[in-house]
Steps between C-alpha positions, in 0.01 A plus 500: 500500500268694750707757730403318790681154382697243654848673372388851563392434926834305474712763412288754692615223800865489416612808643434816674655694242278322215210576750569870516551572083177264416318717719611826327418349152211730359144320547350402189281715339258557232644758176363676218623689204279770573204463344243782628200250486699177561781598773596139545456376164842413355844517624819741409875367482448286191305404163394190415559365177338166469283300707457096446215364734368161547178372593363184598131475491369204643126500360337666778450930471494506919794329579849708469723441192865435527756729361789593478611924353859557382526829402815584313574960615807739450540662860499904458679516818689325769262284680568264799064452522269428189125601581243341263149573469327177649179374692241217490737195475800301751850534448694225511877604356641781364819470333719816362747401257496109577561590859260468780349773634336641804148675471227635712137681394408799566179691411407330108931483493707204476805600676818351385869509649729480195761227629771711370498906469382553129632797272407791287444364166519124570247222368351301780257189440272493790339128510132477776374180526127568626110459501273635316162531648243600250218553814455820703313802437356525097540830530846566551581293194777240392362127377152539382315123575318426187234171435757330406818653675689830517590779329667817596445881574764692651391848417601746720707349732413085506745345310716461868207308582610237264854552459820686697652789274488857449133550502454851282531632174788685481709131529392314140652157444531242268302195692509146441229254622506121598134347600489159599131371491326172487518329138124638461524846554639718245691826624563813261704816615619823337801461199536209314562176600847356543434078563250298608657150748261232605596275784304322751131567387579863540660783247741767509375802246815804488422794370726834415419838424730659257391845645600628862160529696351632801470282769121593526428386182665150509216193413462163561200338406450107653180335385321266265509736234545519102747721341360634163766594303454759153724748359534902539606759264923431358401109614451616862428139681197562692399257801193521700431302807150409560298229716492194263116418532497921364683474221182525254316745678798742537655469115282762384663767737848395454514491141485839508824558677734518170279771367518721800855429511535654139302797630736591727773462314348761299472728793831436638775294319553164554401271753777501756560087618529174417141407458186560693142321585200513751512292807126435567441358822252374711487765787374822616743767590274799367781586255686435201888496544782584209737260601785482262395331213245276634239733608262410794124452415226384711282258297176675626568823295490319161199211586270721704215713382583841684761657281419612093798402221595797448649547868596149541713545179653845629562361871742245237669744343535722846714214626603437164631909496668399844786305350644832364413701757555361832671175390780579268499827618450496888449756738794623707280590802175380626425897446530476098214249486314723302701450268397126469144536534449844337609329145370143553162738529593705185523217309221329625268815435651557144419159444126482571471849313662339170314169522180573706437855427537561865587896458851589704417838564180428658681233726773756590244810522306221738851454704629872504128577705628271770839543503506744782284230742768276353741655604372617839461113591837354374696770469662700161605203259844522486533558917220246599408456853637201699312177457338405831757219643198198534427549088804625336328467124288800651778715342294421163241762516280692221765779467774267407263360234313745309576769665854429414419429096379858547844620534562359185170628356626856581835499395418360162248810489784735647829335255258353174461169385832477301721619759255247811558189264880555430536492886336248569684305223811633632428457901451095440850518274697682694443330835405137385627236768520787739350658806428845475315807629275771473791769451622305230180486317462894555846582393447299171138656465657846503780411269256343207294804548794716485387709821499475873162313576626554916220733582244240323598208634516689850186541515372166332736252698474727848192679528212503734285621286494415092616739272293662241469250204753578163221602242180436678490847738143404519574212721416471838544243838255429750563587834677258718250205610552212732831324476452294142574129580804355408556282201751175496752420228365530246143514426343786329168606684213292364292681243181606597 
């Protein structure tokens, strides 16, 4: 119940004594877990191990959805107050352990008074019942309306748009998801599904990822849609979402999923989840999305005129690249981004090279000439500049793009090709499931290459200025024009 209920003024009223302790209880407030570009984002004193939220969708993509987020966490320490990352919705309960408890907002927080004081180590089961508004600003993300009803992208920091939890990262979860929708709408979301009820003209679809996720890449797609179903490489099931009236038209593009999926199980090793898929939808965001296992597509990219094949087919296999690197393996810090986008644009380039003859090293001779204006607008790509607060996905600039996969250019010129492929076999191994960082990925670097690769990376990850190029001294960079304009997730620049 709100802080300002019925019990709470009566208890507040009881006594003078009451009066006097309320009034030194601390005043809500919004935490973080110190994230450098996202202060606010997440919250410390526990880690959430499961999530099980419920929609109801009631046929109408303006209208809030009812739901209800029970989030199953260990605390990490002794906690009397649980902050959750929340905003865009109404509370109307909050329960902690089957009790009922007391909560206030504060900044994009949820504030909530555990009934009882909780301890180190403990499991708690936090239950909101809530709103879920999918209007408000497009561009700070959360439900995407579609023609034919919603979708979702929560990257960087949108999924507490939808849902309360703990909105970064570094806090991966298994999540299970209940939609509700009317008996003619047919609602997909990321794992596989786990039941189907029909009652009352309307159905219940569950669905269960059998991989801990991100909150910002949870999906939910509600709409008149066909699910196409083939099979990957090892019998991979292979599910793609698509407007039903496109289903013709779009075949031709996703066909070619089980192929590109064998191509990068080539690169890398296998493919890291449960099965995977295109979500095509009906709406313009201005970017493609890797959401976990159900990638985000905007329909316009595959039926309209202004985009070739060949980068059609490697903006696929960019998100496609994603679910290693980003997805299974997800970046501790909103700083090791790079690391997401600098591969998903490796594999993307090395992609059109092998099967459009688009050269690499011209693309990455191209990139290393504006890295330094890169990097003068956005800031080195492993210590990016703060995205401006009214357009958060501003964080995804040129330099985290290409001039990131030039990182990875370099060090395969400054380690060989061998010793760059065994890594990046290794890096998705080692840290599958996980959240980790840039250090990590350096320290592992050095120890495949069997030296210290600090100064390197120093001056690649940190600089200013771009380092000379591993085998090209003949290289050079521009000097530093007007800020480049920023890119969203993910969409490689149009080709000229």
């Amino acid at each position: 119940m709100p802080l300002t209920s019925r019990r709470l003024r009566a208890a507040l009223l009881a006594t003078a004594s009451v009066t006097l302790v309320a009034a030194t209880l601390p005043a809500p407030e919004p935490l973080g877990i110190g994230d450098r570009l996202f202060p606010h984002l997440g919250n410390p004193g526990y880690d959430v191990l499961a999530y099980d939220i419920s929609f109801t969708y009631k046929g109408s993509n303006t209208k809030p959805l009812d739901a209800v987020t029970t989030i199953d966490a260990r605390t990490t320490t002794p906690l009397d107050r649980i902050n959750l990352d929340f905003a865009r919705g109404t509370v109307r309960s909050v329960e902690v352990n089957g009790l009922e408890a007391e909560f206030a907002t504060a900044g994009e927080d949820l504030v909530v008074d555990a009934p009882a004081p909780l301890p180190g180590g403990a499991p708690v089961r936090i239950t909101v019942r809530h709103t879920s508004d999918p209007t408000g600003n497009k561009a700070n993300g959360g439900w995407v309306p579609t023609a034919d009803g919603l979708a979702m992208a929560n990257q960087a920091d949108a999924a507490h748009r939808v849902f309360p939890g703990n909105d970064h990262p570094a806090d991966k979860a298994y999540f299970t998801f209940r939609v509700t929708a009317p008996k003619e709408f047919t609602v997909v979301a990321g794992g596989l599904p786990a039941g189907r009820r029909h009652r009352a003209g309307a159905t219940t679809w569950t669905y269960r990822t059998e991989h801990p996720m991100a909150t910002e890449l949870a999906q939910v797609s509600i709409g008149r849609s066909a699910v196409l179903r083939r099979t990957g490489p090892h019998g991979l099931p292979v599910r793609d979402v698509v407007p039903a009236a496109d289903r013709e038209k779009l075949e031709p593009w996703l066909k070619k999923t089980p192929a590109q999926l064998a191509w990068m199980e080539k690169q890398v090793g296998p493919y890291p989840f449960e099965t995977y898929g295109l979500l095509v939808a009906d709406t313009e965001t201005g970017f493609e999305l890797e959401t976990q296992t159900l990638s985000l597509f905007e329909r316009s990219l595959f039926t309209g005129t202004g985009y070739p094949e060949w980068y059609v087919d490697s903006v696929m296999v960019h998100e496609l690249a994603h679910q290693w690197f980003g997805d299974s393996v997800s970046p501790r810090s909103w700083s090791d981004l790079w690391l997401n986008e600098g591969h998903a644009t490796w594999y993307e380039a090395r992609y059109a090279e092998e099967h459009a003859k688009k050269p690499l090293e011209r693309r990455m001779r191209e990139a290393y000439a504006r890295s330094d204006t890169w990097r003068a607008a956005g800031g080195p790509p492993a210590r990016p500049d703060v995205p401006t607060p009214d357009h958060k996905i501003s964080l995804f600039r040129p330099v985290v793009y290409d001039g990131s996969a030039l990182i990875l250019y370099a060090l395969r010129e400054e380690i060989g090709e061998a010793a760059f492929d065994r890594l990046e076999r290794t890096w998705v191994r080692a840290y599958r499931d996980e959240s980790a960082n840039t250090r990590q990925f350096t320290t592992l670097a050095s120890t495949i290459a069997g030296r210290d690769l600090t100064a390197f990376f120093d001056g690649w990850l940190y600089g200013k200025k771009t380092p000379p190029m591993p085998g090209h001294p003949d290289w050079r960079t521009e000097a530093p024009r007007k800020a480049a304009a920023a890119h969203s997730p993910a969409r490689a620049p149009k080709p000229e």
